[in-house]
C-alpha positions as CSV (number, residue, x, y, z in Angstrom):
1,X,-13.1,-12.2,78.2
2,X,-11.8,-10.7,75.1
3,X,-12.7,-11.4,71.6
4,X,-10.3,-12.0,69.4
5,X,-10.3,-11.5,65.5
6,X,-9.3,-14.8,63.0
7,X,-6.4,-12.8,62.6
8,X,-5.2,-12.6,66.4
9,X,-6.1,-15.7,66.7
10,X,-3.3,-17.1,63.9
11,X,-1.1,-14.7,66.2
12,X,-2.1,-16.5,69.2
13,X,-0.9,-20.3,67.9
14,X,1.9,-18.5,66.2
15,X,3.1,-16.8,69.3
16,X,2.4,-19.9,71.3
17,X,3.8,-22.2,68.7
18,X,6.9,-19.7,69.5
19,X,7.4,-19.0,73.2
20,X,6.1,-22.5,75.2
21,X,7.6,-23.6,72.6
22,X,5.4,-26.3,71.1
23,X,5.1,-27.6,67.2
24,X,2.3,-26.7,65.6
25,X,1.3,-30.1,65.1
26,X,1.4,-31.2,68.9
27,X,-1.2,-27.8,69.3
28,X,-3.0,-29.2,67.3
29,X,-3.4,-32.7,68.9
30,X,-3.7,-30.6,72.5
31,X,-7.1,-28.8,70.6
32,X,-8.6,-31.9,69.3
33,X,-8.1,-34.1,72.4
34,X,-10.0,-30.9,74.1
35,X,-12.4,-31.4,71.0
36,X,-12.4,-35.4,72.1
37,X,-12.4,-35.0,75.7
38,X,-16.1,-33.0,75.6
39,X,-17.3,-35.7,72.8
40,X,-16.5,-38.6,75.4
41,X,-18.7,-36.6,78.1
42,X,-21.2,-35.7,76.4
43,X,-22.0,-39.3,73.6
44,X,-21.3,-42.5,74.7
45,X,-19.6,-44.8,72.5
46,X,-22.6,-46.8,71.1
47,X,-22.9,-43.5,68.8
48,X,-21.1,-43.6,66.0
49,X,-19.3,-40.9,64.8
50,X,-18.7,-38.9,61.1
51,X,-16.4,-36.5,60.8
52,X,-16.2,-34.3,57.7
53,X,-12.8,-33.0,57.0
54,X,-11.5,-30.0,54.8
55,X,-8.1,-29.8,53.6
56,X,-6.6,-27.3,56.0
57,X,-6.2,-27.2,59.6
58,X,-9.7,-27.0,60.8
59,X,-9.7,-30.7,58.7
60,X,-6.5,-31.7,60.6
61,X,-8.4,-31.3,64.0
62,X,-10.9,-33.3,62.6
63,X,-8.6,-36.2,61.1
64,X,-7.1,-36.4,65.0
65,X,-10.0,-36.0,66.5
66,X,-11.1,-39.2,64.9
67,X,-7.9,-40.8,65.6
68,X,-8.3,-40.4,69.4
69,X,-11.8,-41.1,69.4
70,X,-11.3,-45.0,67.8
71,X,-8.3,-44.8,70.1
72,X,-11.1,-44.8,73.4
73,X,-13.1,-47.7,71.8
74,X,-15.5,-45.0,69.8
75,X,-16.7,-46.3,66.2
76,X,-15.2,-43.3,64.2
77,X,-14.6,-42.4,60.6
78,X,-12.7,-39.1,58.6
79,X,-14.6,-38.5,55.4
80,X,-11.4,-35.8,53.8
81,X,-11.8,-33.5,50.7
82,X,-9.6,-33.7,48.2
83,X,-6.9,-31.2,47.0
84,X,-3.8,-29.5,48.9
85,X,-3.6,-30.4,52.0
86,X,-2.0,-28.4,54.9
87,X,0.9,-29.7,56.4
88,X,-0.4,-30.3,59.4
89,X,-3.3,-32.2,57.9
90,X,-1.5,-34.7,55.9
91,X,0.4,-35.8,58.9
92,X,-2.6,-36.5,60.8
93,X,-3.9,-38.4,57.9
94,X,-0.6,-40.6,57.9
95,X,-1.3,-40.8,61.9
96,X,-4.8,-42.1,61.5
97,X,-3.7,-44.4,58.5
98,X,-1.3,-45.9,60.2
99,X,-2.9,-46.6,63.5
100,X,-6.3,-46.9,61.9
101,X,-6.1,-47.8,58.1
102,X,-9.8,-47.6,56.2
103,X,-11.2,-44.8,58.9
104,X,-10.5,-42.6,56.0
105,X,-12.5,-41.9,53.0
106,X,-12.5,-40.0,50.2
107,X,-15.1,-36.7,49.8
108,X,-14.6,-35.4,46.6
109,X,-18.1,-35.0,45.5
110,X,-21.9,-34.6,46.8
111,X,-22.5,-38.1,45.7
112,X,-20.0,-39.7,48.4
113,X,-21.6,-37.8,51.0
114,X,-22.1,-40.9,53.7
115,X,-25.1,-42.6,54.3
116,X,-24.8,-42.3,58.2
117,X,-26.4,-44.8,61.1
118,X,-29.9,-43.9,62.4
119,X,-28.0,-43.0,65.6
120,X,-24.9,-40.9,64.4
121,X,-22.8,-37.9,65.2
122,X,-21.8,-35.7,62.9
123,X,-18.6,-33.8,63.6
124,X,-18.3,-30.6,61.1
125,X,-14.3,-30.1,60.7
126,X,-14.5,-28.5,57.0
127,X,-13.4,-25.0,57.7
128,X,-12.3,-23.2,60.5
129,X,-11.7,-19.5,61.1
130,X,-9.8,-19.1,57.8
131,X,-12.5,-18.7,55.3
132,X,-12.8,-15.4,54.2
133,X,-15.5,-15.8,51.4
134,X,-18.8,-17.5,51.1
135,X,-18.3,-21.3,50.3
136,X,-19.9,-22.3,46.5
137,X,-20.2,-25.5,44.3
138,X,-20.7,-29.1,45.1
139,X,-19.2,-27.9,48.7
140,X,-22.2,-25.5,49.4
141,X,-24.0,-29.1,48.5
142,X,-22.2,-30.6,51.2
143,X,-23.3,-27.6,53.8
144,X,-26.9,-28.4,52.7
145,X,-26.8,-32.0,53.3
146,X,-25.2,-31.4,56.8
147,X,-28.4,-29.2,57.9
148,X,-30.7,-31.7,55.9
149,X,-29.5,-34.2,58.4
150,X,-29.7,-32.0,61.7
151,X,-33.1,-33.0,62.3
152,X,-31.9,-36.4,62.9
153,X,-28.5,-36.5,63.8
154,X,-26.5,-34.0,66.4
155,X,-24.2,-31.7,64.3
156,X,-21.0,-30.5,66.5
157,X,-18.7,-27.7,64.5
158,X,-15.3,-27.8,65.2
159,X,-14.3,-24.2,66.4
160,X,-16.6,-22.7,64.2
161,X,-19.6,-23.7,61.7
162,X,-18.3,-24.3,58.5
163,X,-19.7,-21.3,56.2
164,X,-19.9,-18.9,58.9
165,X,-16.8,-15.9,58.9
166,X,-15.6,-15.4,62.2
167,X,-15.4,-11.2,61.6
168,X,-17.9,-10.7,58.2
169,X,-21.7,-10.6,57.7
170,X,-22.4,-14.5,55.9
171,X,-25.7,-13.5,55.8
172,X,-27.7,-15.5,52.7
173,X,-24.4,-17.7,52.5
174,X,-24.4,-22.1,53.2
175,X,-23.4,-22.5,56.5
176,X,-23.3,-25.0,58.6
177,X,-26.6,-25.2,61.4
178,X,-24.8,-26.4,64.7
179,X,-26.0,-28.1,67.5
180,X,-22.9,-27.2,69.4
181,X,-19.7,-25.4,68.5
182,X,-16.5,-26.4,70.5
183,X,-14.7,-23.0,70.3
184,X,-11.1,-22.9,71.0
185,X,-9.2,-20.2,73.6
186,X,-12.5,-17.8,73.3
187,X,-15.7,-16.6,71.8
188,X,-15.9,-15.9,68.0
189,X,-17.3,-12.4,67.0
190,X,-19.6,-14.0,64.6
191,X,-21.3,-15.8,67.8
192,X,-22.4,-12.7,69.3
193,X,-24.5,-11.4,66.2
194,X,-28.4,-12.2,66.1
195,X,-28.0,-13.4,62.5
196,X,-26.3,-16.1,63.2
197,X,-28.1,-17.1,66.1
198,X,-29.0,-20.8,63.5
199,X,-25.7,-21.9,63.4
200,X,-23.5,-21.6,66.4
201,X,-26.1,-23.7,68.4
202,X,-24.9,-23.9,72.0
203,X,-20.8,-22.6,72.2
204,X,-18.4,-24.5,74.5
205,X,-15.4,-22.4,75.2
206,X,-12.8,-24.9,75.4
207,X,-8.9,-24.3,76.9
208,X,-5.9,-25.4,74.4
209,X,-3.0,-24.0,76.7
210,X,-2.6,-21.0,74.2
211,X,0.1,-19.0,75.6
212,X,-1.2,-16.6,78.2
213,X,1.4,-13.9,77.6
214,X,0.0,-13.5,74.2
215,X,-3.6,-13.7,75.6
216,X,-2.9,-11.0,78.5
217,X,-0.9,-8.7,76.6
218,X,-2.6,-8.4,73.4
219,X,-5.7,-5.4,73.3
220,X,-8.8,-6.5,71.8
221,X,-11.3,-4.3,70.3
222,X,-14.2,-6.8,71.3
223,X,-15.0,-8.5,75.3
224,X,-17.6,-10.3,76.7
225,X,-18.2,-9.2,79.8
226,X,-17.7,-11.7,82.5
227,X,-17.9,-12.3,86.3
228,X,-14.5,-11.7,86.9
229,X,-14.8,-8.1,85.1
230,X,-17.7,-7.3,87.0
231,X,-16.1,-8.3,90.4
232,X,-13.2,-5.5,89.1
233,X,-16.2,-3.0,88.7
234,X,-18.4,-2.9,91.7
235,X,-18.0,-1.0,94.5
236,X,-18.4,-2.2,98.0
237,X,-20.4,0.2,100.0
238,X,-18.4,2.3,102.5
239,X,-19.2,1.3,106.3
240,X,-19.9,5.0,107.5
241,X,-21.9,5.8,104.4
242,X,-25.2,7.5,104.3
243,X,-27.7,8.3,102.0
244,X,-25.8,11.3,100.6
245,X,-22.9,9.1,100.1
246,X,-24.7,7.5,97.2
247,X,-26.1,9.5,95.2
248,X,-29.5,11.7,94.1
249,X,-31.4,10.1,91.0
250,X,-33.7,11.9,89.2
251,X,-36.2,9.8,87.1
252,X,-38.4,12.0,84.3
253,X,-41.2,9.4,83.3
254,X,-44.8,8.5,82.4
255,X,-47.3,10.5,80.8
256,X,-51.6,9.2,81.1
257,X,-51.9,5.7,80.7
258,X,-48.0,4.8,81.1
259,X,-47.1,6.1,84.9
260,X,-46.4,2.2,85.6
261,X,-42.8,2.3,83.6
262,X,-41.9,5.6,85.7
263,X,-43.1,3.5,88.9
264,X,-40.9,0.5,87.5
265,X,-37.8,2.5,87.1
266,X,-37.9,4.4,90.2
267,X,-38.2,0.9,91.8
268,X,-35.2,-0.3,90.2
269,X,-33.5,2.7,90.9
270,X,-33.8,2.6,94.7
271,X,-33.2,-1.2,94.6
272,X,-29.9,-1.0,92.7
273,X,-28.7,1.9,95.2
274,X,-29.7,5.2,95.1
275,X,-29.2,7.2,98.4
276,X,-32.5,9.4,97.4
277,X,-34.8,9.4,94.9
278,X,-36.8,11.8,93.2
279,X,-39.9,10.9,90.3
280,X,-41.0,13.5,87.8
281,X,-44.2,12.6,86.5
282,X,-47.4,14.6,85.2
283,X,-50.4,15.5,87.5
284,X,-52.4,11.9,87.1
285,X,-49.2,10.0,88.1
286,X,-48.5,11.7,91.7
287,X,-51.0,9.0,93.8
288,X,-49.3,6.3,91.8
289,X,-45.7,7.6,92.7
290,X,-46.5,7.9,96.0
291,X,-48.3,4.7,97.2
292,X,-46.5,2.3,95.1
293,X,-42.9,3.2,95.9
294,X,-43.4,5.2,99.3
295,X,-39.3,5.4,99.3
296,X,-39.4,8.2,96.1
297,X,-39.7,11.8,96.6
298,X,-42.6,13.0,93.8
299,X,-42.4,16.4,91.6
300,X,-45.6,16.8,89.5
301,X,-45.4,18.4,86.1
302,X,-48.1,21.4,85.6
303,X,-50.1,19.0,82.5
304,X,-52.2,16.6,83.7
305,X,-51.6,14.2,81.0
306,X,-47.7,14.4,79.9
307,X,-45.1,16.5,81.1
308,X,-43.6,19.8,80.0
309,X,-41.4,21.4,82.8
310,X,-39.4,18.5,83.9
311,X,-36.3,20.7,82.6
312,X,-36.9,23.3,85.6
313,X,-35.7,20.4,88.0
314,X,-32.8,20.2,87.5
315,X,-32.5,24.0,88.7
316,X,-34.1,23.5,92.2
317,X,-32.2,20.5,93.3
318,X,-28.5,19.1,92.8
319,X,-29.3,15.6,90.9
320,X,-26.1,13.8,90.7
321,X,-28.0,11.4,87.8
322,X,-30.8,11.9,85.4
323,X,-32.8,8.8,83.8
324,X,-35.4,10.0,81.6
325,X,-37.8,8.5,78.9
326,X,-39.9,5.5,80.0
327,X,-43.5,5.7,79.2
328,X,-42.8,9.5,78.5
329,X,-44.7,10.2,75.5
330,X,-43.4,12.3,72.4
331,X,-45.7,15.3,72.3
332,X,-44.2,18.3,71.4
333,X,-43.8,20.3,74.8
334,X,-42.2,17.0,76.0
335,X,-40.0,17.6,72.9
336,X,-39.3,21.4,74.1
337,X,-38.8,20.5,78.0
338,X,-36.5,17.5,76.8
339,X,-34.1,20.3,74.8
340,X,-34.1,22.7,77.1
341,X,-33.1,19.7,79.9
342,X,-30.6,18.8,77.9
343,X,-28.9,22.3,77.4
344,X,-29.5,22.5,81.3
345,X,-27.8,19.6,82.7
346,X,-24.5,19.1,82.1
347,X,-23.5,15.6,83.5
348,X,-23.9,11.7,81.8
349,X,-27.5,10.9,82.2
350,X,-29.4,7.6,80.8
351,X,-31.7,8.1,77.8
352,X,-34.4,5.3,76.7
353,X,-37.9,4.7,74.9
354,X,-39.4,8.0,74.2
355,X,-36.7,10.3,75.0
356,X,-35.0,8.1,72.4
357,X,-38.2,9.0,70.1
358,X,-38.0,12.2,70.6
359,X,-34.7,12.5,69.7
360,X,-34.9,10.6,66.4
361,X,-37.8,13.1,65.5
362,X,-35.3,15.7,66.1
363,X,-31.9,14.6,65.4
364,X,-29.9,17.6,66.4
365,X,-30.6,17.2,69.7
366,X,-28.1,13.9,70.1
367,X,-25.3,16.5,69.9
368,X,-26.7,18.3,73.0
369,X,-26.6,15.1,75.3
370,X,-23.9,15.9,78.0
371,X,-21.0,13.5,76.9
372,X,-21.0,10.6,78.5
373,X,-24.6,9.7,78.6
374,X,-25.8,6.4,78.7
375,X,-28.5,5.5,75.7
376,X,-30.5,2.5,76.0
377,X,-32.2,1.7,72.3
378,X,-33.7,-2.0,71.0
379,X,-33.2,-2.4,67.7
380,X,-36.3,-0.5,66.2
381,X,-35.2,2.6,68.6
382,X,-31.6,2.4,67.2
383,X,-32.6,2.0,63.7
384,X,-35.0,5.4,64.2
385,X,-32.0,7.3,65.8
386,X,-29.3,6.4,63.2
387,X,-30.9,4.6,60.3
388,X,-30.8,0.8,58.8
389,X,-28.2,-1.6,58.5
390,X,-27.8,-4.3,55.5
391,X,-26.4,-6.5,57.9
392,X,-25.5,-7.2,61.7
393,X,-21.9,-6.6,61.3
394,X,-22.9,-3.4,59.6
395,X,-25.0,-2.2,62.4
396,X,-22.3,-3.1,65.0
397,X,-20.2,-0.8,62.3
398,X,-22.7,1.8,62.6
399,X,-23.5,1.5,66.3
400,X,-19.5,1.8,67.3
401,X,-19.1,4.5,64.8
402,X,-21.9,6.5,66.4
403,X,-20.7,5.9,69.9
404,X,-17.1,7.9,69.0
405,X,-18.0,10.6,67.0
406,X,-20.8,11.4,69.9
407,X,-18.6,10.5,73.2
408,X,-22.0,8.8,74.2
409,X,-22.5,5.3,75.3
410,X,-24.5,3.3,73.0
411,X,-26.2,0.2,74.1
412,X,-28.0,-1.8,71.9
413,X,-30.5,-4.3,73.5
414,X,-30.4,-8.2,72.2
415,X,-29.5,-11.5,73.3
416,X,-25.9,-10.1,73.8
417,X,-27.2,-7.0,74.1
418,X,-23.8,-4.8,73.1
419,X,-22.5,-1.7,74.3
420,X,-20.5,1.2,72.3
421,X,-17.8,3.0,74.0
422,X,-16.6,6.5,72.8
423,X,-13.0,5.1,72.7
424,X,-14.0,2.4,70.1
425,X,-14.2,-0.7,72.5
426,X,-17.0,-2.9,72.2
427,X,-18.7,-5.0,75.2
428,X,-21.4,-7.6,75.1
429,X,-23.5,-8.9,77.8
430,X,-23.8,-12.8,78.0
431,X,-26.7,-12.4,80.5
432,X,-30.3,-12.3,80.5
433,X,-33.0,-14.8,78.8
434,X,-35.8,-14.5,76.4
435,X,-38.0,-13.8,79.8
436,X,-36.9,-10.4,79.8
437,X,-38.8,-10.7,76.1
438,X,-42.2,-8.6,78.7
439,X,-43.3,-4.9,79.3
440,X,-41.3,-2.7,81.6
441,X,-37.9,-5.0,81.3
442,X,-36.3,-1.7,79.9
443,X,-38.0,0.6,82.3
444,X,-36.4,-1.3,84.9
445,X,-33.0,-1.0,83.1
446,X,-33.1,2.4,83.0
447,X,-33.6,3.1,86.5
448,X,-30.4,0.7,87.5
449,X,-28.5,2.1,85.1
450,X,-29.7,5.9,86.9
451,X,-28.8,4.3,90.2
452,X,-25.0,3.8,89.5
453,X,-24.3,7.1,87.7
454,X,-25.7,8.7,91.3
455,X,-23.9,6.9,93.1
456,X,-20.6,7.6,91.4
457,X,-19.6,4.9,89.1
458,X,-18.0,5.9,85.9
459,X,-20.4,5.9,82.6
460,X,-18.5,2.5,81.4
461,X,-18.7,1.2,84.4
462,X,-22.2,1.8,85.2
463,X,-23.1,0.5,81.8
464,X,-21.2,-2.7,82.0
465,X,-22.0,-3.5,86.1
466,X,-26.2,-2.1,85.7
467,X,-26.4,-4.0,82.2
468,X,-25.1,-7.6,83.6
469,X,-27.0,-7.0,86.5
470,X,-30.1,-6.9,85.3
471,X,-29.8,-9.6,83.1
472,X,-28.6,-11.9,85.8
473,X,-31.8,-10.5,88.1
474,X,-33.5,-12.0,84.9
475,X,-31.5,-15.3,85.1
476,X,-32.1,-15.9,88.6
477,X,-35.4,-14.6,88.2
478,X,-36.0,-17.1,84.8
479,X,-34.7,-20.0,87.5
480,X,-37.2,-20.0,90.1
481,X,-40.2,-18.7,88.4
482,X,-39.9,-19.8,84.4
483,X,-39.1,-17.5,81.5
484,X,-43.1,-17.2,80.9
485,X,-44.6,-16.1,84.0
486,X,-41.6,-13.7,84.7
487,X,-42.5,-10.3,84.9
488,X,-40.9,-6.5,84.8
489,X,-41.3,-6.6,88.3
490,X,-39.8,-9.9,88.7
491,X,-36.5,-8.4,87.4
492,X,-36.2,-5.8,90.5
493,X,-37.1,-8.8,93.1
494,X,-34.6,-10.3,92.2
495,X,-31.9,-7.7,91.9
496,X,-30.9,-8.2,95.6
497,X,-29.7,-12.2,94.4
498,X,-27.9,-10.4,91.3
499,X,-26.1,-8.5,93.8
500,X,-24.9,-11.3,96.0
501,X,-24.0,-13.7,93.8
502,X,-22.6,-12.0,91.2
503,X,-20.6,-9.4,93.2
């Protein structure tokens, strides 16, 4: 699904407006009686209903929204701002005031803020995409009498929360704090971001008929990454294939005290694929290695404790993927063998947790990654390797930026956990659950994401397919066994499921 900006978006009523063709005001009454179709399933008509209006056309959806709503029995009333009104707007309010005269009030100060019914809804229709600045004044009073009342009264935003800037940071700004948010066409930019994870509340994608031409055609810098784009990406497995056919991994992991996160990758590396497997670990790890994933070919390092000539490898065998850095350790030899692999190997590998480290200890070695390597930092890890962010939007900024002027791809863990691509396009990841939130989650992410560069699937694509997998392994995982008691583990069980059901 892409995400567009508020600016496309205009473009997409404007080119709709143009080609179906439709007036603007009848696209308007298609997205409110979207907006009223999901308040009819979702509130029964004993609830009554308070829709705050701006002036402009995120008011207008509001003002028919309440029109339809009273039209199917509902108990609903507009309270509008003063001022210009758009267009659009002031003929809604004529439709409302003629079908439904004294279902509008006037709003023109804190003090006529309503006093609502123990048991009402209130419908946020003040602004919509448009706003470009933070909202100030007696208004900013209205945004914090809207969240005063949230504890007691379900808030629903009408294609976005009013305060919160579809494509800016509105960090330390009023905005409105959403229950749910009936988004129109697609997803906002501004939902995807961690700081505003208080006011979108739970988004409902909901269809307007916007044309498809303009929705087909037109690139977007941003996607969320679907089912549908996954089904495009994976690879059926050919019928006369064998274990050549997909693939040598190579996982370099563990060091005394941490061999369990290489054992959990190499795990999740055979699981997602790999035709053969082999685990580098240091001398303590090798009985771990090989009783707890009997499938892995083991290559001890010459240390006992951490490893130091993982690099010479990659010069005895033909690894068609590397995945290194789980549990690693950052000692300084580590440091040394991890240069000297990287001047060594020259295809994409996968980089996470203390290769990551190691790297932000010694930045020149990010230009030596082969281009096209797969890096797999949380936030703390990203904020080591390329420093701090004043806001979300800045560090999306920083974390594209960093992704072209390397030719590496850049994922940065999170609820939509968001991946950088050289060529500027962004991708985040609706799946996954605060479950994951346990030890190893990332180990195991590693050694999918080492499975499908083996077996032959592009950088992007590995990315995209290995990141949605896991999360959905987490999802189905989350489903059966609860979001607590879920474990690292837990994710490669399940990773089988992920497989069949979402490919």
């Amino acid at each position: 699904m892409k995400i567009f900006s508020a600016a496309q978006i205009r473009e997409a009523d404007a080119y709709t407006i143009q080609h179906e063709p439709v007036s603007s005001l009848d696209l308007m009454e298609r997205a409110a009686a979207a907006c009223t179709a999901w308040m009819e399933d979702h509130f029964p008509p004993a609830h009554p209903i308070c829709i705050i209006c701006g002036k402009g056309n995120n008011g207008g959806d509001g003002l028919a929204i309440a029109r339809q709503l009273l039209e199917k029995g509902y108990d609903a009333n507009a309270w509008l701002l003063g001022g210009n009104a758009s267009a659009d707007n002031l003929a809604n309010q004529e439709r409302l005031q003629q079908r439904f005269p004294g279902h509008i009030h006037p709003l023109n100060d804190i003090q006529a803020f309503p006093t609502l019914p123990p048991d009402a809804i209130i419908v946020d229709a003040l602004f919509g995409t448009g706003l470009h600045k933070p909202i100030e004044g007696w208004l900013a009073g209205v945004i914090h009498r809207i969240n005063d009342l949230r504890t007691r009264h379900t808030v629903v935003a009408i294609d976005m929360p009013s305060g919160l800037q579809a494509d800016n940071s509105s960090l330390h700004t009023p905005v409105v704090q959403a229950h749910h948010t009936l988004s129109f066409e697609t997803f906002k930019l501004a939902f995807m971001l961690p700081e505003n994870a208080a006011f979108a509340g739970e988004v409902h994608v909901l269809p307007i008929g916007l044309h498809p031409g303009y929705l087909t055609h037109t690139p977007a810098r941003f996607h969320l990454t679907d089912a549908a784009m996954i089904r495009t990406i994976y690879q059926p497995r050919d019928p006369f294939g064998h274990k050549g056919t997909y693939g040598h991994a190579l996982i370099i992991a563990g060091s005394y005290g941490k061999i369990g996160a290489a054992l959990l990758a190499s795990r999740a590396c055979l699981r997602a694929g790999a035709g053969l497997l082999t685990t580098h670990v240091p001398a303590c790890g090798y009985e771990i290695i090989q009783t707890g994933e009997p499938a892995a070919m083991c290559i001890t390092d010459q240390e006992l404790q951490y490893s130091t000539n993982f690099h010479l490898d990659v010069q005895q065998a033909k690894y068609n993927a590397i995945g290194i850095g789980p549990g690693l350790g950052t000692h300084q030899q580590t440091a040394l063998a991890l240069e000297k692999l990287l001047e060594a190997y020259p295809l994409p590998m996968v980089l996470d947790a203390d290769a990551l480290n190691i790297i932000s200890v010694y930045p020149y070695l990010l230009y030596k990654i082969p281009k096209g390597s797969l890096l797999t930092p949380h936030p703390k890890e990203f904020e080591r390797l390329f420093g701090a962010s004043v806001n979300q939007f800045d560090r999306l900024d920083l974390l594209s930026r960093k992704s072209v002027e390397t030719g590496l791809y850049i994922l940065l863990k999170g609820r939509y956990s968001t991946i950088a691509c050289p060529d500027g396009s962004i991708y985040f990841n609706p799946t996954g659950n605060p479950g994951m939130a346990t030890g190893g989650s990332g180990d195991v992410l590693t050694g999918i994401l080492t499975a499908m560069l083996a077996q032959g699937y592009t950088p992007k694509a590995a990315m995209i397919l290995g990141v949605w997998l896991h999360g959905y392994a987490g999802d189905i995982a989350a489903a059966r066994l609860s979001q607590e008691a879920m474990t690292a583990n837990d994710l490669i069980s399940h990773l089988g499921d992920a497989f069949l059901q979402g490919t």
